[in-house]
N, C-alpha and C positions, 0 to 999 in steps of 0.2 A: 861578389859583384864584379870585382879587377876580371873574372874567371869569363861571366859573359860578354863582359866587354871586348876583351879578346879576340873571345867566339867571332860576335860582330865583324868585329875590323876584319880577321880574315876571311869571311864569308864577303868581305866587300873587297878586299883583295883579290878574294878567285872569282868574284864577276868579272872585275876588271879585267881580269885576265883573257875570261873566256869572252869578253866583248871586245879587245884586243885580235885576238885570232880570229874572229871574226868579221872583223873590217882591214883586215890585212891582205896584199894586193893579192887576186888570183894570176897565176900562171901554169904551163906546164908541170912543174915541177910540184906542186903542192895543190895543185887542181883535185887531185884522189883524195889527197887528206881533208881539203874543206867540206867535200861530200861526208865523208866520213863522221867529219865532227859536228855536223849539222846533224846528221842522223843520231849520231851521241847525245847531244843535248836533247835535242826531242825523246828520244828512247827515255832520258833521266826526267823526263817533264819541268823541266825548268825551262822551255822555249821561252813561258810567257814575259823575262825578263829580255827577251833577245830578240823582240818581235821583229823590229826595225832592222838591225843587222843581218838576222839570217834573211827577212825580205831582200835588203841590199844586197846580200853575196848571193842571195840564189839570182839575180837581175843579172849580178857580173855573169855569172855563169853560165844563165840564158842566154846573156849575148855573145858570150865566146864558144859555145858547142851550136848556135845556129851561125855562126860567119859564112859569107858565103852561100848563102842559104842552104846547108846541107850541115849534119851533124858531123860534128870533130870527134871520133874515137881517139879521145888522147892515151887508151892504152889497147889491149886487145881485152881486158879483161872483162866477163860478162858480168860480174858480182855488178864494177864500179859502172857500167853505161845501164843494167837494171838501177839500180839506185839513184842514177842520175834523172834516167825518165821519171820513179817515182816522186824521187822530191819535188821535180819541177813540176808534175801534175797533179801533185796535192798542193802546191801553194796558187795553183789556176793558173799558169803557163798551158799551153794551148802547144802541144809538141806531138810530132806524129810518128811513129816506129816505121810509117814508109818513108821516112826522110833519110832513114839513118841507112848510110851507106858502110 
């Protein structure tokens, strides 16, 4: 029994965690990894515990790659600005590939 119980507490430990990284501020500098790890947990199918958050951080990140009203290439790389369109228009952001300069 002490054995499940364990289990538990750290399966409630590593949500924490992962709804931590989650609501932790976007910038520059960690902008690539939030895409990323957003994509990770979906890929693991465990979104359904992170509904609210990843909405929240995919919001942040709508509003800082439309500033300006023109897309932010915060890097040159095509993986992370595909990726980025995808998430944003699977969660129903309304984003256009002629915007992005």
């Amino acid at each position: 029994m002490q054995e499940s119980d364990s289990s538990i507490e750290q399966a409630k430990l590593l949500k924490e965690d992962v709804r931590k990284r989650l609501v932790s501020p976007i910038d520059d500098n960690n902008f690539s990894f939030t895409l990323n790890f957003i994509d990770s947990v979906q890929r693991l199918g465990v979104s359904y515990h992170f509904e609210q958050e990843i909405d929240s951080a995919l919001c942040r990140i709508y509003e800082i790659s439309t500033e300006d009203n023109n897309i932010i290439a915060h890097n040159d790389n095509l993986y992370h600005t595909a990726l980025l369109f995808r998430l944003l228009r699977q969660h129903g952001y309304r984003i256009s590939s002629s915007r992005f300069s």
